[in-house]
BALO-512463 format. One record per residue: x, y, z of N, C-alpha, C in turn; residue number from 1. Coordinates in steps of 0.001 Angstrom, whole numbers, plus 500000, padded with zeros to 6 digits. Example, Ala and Ser with C-alpha at 12.3 -4.5 7.8 and 13.67 -1.06 7.14 Angstrom:
% residues 2
+--------+--------+--------+--------+--------+--------+--------+--------+--------+-----+
!    n_u !    n_v !    n_w !   ca_u !   ca_v !   ca_w !    c_u !    c_v !    c_w ! num !
+--------+--------+--------+--------+--------+--------+--------+--------+--------+-----+
! 513190 ! 494310 ! 507800 ! 512300 ! 495500 ! 507800 ! 513200 ! 496700 ! 507800 !   1 !
! 512850 ! 497750 ! 507080 ! 513670 ! 498940 ! 507140 ! 512900 ! 500030 ! 507870 !   2 !
+--------+--------+--------+--------+--------+--------+--------+--------+--------+-----+
//
This chain:
% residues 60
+--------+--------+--------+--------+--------+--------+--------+--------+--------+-----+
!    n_u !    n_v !    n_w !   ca_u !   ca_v !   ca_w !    c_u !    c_v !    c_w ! num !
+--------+--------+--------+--------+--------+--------+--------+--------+--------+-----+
! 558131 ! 340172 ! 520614 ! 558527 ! 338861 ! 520176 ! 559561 ! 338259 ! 521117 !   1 !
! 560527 ! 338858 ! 521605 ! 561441 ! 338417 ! 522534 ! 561125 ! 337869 ! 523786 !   2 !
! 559788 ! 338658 ! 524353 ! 559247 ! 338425 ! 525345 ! 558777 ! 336866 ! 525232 !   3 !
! 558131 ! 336313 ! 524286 ! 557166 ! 335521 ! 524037 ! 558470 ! 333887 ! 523876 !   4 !
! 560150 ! 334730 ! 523446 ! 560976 ! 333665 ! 523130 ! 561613 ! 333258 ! 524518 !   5 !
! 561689 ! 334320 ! 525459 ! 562200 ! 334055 ! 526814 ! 562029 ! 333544 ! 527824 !   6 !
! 560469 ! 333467 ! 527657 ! 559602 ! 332861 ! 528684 ! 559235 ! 331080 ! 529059 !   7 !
! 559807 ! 330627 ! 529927 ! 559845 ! 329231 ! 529932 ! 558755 ! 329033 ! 530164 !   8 !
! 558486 ! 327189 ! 530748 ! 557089 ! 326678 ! 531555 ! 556444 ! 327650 ! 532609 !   9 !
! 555607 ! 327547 ! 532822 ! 554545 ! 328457 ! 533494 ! 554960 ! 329810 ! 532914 !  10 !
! 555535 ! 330342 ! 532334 ! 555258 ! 331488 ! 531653 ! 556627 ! 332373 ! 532736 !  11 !
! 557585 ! 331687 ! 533047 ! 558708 ! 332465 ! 533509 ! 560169 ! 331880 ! 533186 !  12 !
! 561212 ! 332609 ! 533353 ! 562294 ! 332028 ! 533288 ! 563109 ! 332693 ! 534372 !  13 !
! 563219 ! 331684 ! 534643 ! 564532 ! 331569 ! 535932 ! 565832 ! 332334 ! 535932 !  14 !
! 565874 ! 333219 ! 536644 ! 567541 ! 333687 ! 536608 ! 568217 ! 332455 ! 537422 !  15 !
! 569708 ! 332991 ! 537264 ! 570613 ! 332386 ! 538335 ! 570291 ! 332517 ! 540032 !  16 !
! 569553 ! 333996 ! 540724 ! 569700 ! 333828 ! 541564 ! 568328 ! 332856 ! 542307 !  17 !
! 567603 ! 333036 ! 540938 ! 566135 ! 331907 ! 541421 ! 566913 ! 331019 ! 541715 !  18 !
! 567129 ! 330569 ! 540934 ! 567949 ! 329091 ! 540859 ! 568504 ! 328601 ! 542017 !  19 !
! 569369 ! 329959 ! 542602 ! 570255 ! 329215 ! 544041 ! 569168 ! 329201 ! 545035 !  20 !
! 568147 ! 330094 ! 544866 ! 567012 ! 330630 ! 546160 ! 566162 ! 329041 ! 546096 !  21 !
! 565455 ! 328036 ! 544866 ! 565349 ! 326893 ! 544823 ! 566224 ! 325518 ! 544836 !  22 !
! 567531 ! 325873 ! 545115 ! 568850 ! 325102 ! 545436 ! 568702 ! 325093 ! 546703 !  23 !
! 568405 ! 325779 ! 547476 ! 568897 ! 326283 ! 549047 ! 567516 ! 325808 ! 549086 !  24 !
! 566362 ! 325624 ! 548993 ! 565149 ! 325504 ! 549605 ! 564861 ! 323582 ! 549241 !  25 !
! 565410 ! 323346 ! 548676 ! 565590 ! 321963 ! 548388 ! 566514 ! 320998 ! 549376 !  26 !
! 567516 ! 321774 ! 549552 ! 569026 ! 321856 ! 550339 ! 567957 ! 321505 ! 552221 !  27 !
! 566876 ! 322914 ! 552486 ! 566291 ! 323064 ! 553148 ! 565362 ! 321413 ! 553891 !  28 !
! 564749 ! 321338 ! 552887 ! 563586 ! 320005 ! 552988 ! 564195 ! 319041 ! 552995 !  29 !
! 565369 ! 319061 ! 552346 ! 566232 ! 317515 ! 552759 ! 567049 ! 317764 ! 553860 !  30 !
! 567133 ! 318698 ! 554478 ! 567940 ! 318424 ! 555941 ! 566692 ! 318516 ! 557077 !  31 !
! 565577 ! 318949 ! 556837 ! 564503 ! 319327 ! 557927 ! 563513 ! 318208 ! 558324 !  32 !
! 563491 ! 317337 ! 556969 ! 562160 ! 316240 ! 556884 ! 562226 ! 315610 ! 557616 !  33 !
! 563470 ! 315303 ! 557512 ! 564046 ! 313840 ! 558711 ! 563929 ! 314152 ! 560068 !  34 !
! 563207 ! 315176 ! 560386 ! 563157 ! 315234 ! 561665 ! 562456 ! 314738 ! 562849 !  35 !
! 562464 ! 314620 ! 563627 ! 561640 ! 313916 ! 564764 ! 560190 ! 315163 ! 564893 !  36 !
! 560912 ! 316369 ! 565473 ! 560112 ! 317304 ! 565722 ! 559057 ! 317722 ! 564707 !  37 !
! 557882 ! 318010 ! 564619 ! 557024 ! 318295 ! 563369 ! 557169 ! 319671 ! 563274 !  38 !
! 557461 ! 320453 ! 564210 ! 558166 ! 322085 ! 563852 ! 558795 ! 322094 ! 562738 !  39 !
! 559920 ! 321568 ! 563013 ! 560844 ! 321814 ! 561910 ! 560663 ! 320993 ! 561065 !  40 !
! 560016 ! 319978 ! 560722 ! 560032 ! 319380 ! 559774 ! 558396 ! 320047 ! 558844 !  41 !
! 557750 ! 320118 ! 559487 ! 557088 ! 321437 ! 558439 ! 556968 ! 322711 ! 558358 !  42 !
! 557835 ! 323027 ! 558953 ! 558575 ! 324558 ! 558978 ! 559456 ! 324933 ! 557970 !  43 !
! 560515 ! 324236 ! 557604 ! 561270 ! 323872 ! 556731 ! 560110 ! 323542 ! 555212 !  44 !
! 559360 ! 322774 ! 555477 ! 558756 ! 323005 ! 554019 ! 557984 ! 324070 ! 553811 !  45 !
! 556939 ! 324575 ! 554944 ! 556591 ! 325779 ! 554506 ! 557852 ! 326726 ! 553806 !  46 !
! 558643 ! 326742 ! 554249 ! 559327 ! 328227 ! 554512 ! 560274 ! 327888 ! 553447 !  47 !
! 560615 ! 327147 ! 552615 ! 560907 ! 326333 ! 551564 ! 560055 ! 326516 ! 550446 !  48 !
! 558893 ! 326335 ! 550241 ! 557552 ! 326362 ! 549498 ! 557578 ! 328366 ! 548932 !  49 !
! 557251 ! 328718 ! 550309 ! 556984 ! 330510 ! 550138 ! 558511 ! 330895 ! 550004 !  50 !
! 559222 ! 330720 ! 550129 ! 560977 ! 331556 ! 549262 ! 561161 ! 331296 ! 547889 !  51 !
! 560780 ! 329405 ! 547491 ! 560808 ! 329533 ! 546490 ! 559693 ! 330024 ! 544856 !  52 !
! 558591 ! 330146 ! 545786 ! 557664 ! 330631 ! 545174 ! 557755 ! 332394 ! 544965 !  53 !
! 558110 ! 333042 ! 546404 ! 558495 ! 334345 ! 545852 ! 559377 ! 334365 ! 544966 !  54 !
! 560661 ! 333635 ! 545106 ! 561209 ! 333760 ! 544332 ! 561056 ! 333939 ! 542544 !  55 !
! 560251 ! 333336 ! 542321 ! 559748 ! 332817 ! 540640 ! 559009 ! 333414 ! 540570 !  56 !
! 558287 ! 334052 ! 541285 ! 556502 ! 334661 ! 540540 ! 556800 ! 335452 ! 541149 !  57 !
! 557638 ! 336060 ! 542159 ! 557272 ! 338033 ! 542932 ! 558914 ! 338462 ! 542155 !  58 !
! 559698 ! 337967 ! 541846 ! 560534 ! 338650 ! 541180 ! 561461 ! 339490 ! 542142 !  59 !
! 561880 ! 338997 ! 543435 ! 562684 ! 339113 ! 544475 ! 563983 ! 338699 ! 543779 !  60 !
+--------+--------+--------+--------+--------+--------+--------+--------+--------+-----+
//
């Protein structure tokens, strides 16, 4: 039963350190987008996208 009370949207709940790991990857895409170069400006979202996704669903 606890399980079933803990579990947010998509079926997880966020610790604190998710939280900063999708703080920092947000932090990420708003300093990278603006960029001239398309490296870093979709480098930064990939690499943004896959941290915060491990983060939430691999349980890193």
């Amino acid at each position: 039963m606890y399980l079933l009370a803990s579990a947010g949207p998509f079926g997880i709940s966020p610790t604190t350190d998710q939280l900063i790991v999708v703080n920092l990857a947000a932090i990420l895409v708003g300093t990278t987008f603006n960029s001239p170069q398309k490296v870093l400006k979709w480098g930064g979202v990939i690499v943004a996208v896959v941290t915060s996704t491990c983060a939430l669903w691999c349980g890193h």
